[in-house]
N, C-alpha and C positions, 0 to 999 in steps of 0.2 A: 785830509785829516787822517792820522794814523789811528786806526784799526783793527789791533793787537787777534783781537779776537777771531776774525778772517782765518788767522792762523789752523784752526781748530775745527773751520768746514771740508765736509768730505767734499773731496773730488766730484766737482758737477754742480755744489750747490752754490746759486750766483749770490754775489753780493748785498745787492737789490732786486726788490721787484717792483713793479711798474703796476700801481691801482685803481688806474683811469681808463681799461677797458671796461667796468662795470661800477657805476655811478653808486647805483644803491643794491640792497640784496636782493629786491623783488627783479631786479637788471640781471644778478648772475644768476638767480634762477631761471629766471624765463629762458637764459641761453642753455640753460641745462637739460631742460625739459625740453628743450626743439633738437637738441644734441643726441639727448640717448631716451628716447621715445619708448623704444621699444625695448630698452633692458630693464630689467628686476631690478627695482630701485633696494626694497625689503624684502627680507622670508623672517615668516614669522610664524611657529606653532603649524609648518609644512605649506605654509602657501605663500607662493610669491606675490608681490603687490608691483605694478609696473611703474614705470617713470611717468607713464601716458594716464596710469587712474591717480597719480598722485597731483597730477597736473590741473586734469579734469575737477577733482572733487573741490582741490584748495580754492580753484577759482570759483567755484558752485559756492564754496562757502564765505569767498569775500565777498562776492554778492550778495550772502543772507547778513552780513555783519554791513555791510553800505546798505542796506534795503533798511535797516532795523536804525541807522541814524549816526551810526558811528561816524568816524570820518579825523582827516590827517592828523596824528599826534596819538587820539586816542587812544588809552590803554586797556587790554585786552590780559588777563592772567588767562595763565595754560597752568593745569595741575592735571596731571598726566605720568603715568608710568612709560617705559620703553614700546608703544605701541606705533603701530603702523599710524593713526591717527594723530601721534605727536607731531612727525613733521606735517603733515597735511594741516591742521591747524596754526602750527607757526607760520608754513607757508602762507596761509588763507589772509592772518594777521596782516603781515607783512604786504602781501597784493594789496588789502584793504587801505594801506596806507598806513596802519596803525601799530602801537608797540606792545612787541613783547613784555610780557611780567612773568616771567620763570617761579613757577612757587613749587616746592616741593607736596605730592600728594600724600605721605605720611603724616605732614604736619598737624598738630593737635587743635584746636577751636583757636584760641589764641595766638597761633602763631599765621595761621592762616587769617585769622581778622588782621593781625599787625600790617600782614605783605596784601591785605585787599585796599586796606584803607591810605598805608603809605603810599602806594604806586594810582592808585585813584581810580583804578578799572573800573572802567562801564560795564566792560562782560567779562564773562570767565567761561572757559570749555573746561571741565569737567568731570575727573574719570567716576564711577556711580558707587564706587568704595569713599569716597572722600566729600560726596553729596551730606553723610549724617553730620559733619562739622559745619559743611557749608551751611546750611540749614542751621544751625546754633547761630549763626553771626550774621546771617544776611541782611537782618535789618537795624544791623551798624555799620554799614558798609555801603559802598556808592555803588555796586553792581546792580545791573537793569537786566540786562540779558544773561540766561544761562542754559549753556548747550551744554549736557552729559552724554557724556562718554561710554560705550561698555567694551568688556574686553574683546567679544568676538566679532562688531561692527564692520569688519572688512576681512573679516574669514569668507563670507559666503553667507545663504541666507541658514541653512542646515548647520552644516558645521558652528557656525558664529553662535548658533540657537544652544545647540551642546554646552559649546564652550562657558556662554554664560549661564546656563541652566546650574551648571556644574560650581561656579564661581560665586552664585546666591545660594544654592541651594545644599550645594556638597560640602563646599569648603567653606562657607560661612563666609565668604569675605565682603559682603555688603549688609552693611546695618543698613538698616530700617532708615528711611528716609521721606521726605513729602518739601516740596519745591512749585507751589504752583508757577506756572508759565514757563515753566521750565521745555527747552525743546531738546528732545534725541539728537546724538550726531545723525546721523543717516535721515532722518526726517529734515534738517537743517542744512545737508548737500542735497538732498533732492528739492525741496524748495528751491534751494538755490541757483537750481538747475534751469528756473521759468524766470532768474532776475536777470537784471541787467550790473557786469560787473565793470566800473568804470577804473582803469588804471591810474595809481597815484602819481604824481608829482612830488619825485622824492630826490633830493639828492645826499653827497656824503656829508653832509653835517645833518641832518636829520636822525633824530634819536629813535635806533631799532631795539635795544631789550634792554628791561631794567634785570640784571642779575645782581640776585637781595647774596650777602651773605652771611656767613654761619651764625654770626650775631655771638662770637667767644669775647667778644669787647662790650658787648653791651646789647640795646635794641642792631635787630638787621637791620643792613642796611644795602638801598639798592645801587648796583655800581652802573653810572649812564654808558653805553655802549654804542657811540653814534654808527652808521650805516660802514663808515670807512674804516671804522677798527675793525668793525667784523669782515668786511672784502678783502683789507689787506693783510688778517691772520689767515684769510685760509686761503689766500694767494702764498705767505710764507710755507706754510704747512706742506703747500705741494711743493712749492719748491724743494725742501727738505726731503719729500718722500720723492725728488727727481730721479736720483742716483740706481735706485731700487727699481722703480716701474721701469728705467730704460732697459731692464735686466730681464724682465716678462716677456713671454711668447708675445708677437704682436696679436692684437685683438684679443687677449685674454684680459676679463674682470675684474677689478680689484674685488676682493671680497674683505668684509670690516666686521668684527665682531663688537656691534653695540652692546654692551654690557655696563659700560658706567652709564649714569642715570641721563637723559637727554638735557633734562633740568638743572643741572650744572653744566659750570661753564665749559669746562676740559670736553666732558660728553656732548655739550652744543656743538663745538667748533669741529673737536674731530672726528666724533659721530658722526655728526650729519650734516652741519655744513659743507665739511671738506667732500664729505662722501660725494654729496649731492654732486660739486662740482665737477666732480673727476667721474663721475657716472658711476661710481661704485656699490656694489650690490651691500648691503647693513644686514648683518644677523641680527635682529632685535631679541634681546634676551630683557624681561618686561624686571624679575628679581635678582641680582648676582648676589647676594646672601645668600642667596640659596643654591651654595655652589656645586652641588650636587644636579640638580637638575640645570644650570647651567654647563657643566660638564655633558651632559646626556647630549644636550639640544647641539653640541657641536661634535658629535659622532658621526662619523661620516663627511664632515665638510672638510672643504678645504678652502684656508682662508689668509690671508698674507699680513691682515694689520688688526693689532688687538689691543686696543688704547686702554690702560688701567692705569691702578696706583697700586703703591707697593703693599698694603693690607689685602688688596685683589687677587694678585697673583702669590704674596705668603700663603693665603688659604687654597688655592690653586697647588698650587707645589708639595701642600699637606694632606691632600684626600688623597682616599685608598683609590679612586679610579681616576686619576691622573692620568695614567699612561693609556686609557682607555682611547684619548684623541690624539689625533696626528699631527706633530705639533709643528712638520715640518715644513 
């Protein structure tokens, strides 16, 4: 069948790729985390997070969501900022057996009841700025379990304590909130640390995230994303980035500046799924509005792929410390 298109791939990148070396996601991660063990999966706010604690914790935590009743299908919302924690929970999700529901954590009472109620989550993990909305709607909603998040949960016990001290207390950014039964991340991987985590039986037609969107047509709505659309974009995606990496020192890192939000789609795929695969280390940048201290946090780095949109990098191109990073 002609092809037209073919015409217009750089040199190196193949036609096809082949999506039956990894069944389902919780399949190409696990090869990931036995791959690159010991490399910086994330740096986040100066500390690296490894392949081996993101491995450890996800699984600690599918065990505290199978301990708690969940189980195949079930839906799980993440509302979450750019944090070391995001992918460890979608991972955790995912090992669980159960699906994603991507909600944005800026959302208003409203829009966060719409995307708890439509997608039918039993849990939600949690960042502790988006607790005061949760708490408005929870009991209109089918959530049972609920794990919060805080910003410096995988800083360290010191540093992490700063961070958040600094984030209720400095910057004002957590309202007031009350959630009985509500459990801590870190309370909720260590727990999970004495369960037992049974691996699902998933294959590629089993549906992995509901990504809702923007809702400019009307109510959001969630777009179904079975196991095999997700393994075979970011099977394409490397291929695409083929041409490029053959060009890297051997044994050098990819480095990836996550900056768009993880909770969309663009930032799911090539944030962190693709990262995940290719072992590549993630700058997690939690605000890019804020592009000034996005700007700061990539001083000093050196980094090869920086996935945006074009309002990203217009503001990018427009601040006075632009040139401050090395963009080479």
């Amino acid at each position: 069948m002609d092809k037209p298109w073919l015409k217009s791939y750089p040199a190196g990148v193949p036609a096809e790729v082949r999506t039956d070396a990894h069944l389902s996601l919780p399949a190409l991660l696990e090869s990931s985390f036995a791959r690159h063990r010991d490399r910086v999966a994330y740096r986040f706010m100066g500390r690296g997070v490894s392949y081996r604690e993101v491995d450890v914790a996800s699984r600690a935590l599918a065990a505290w969501l199978q301990a708690r009743g969940l189980r195949r299908g079930d839906r799980v919302a993440v509302t979450m900022p750019n944090l070391p924690q995001y992918p460890v929970a979608v991972a955790a999700i995912l090992r669980a057996g159960c699906v994603v529901a991507n909600v944005d954590p800026l959302h208003a009472p409203r829009e966060l009841e719409h995307r708890l109620r439509d997608s039918g989550a039993r849990a939600i993990v949690v960042i502790e700025s988006a607790c005061a909305a949760l708490q408005e709607v929870l009991e209109r909603v089918p959530v049972r379990h609920v794990v919060v998040a805080s910003t410096g949960d995988m800083l360290g016990r010191w540093r992490g304590a700063v961070v958040n001290h600094v984030a209720r207390n400095v910057r004002g950014l957590v309202p007031a909130w009350k959630l009985p039964g509500a459990v801590r991340f870190n309370r909720a991987v260590a727990d999970g640390m004495r369960q037992r985590w049974t691996p699902p039986s998933l294959g590629p037609d089993d549906i992995a995230l509901l990504q809702y969107t923007g809702g400019t047509t009307g109510a959001s709505k969630g777009a179904v994303l079975l196991h095999r659309n997700l393994v075979a974009n970011v099977l394409q995606c490397e291929a695409w980035y083929a041409p490029l990496l053959g060009r890297m020192p051997q044994g050098e890192q990819v480095v990836v500046v996550g900056a768009l939000p993880l909770h969309h789609v663009l930032g799911f795929g090539t944030g962190m799924l693709l990262g995940l695969h290719m072992g590549a280390c993630g700058i997690l940048v939690p605000d890019a509005r804020d592009v000034g201290a996005l700007l700061r946090s990539l001083r000093g780095e050196r980094f090869h792929a920086f996935p945006g949109v074009d309002a990203l990098f217009r503001a990018l191109l427009g601040h006075p410390e632009f040139d401050t990073v090395d963009w080479r």
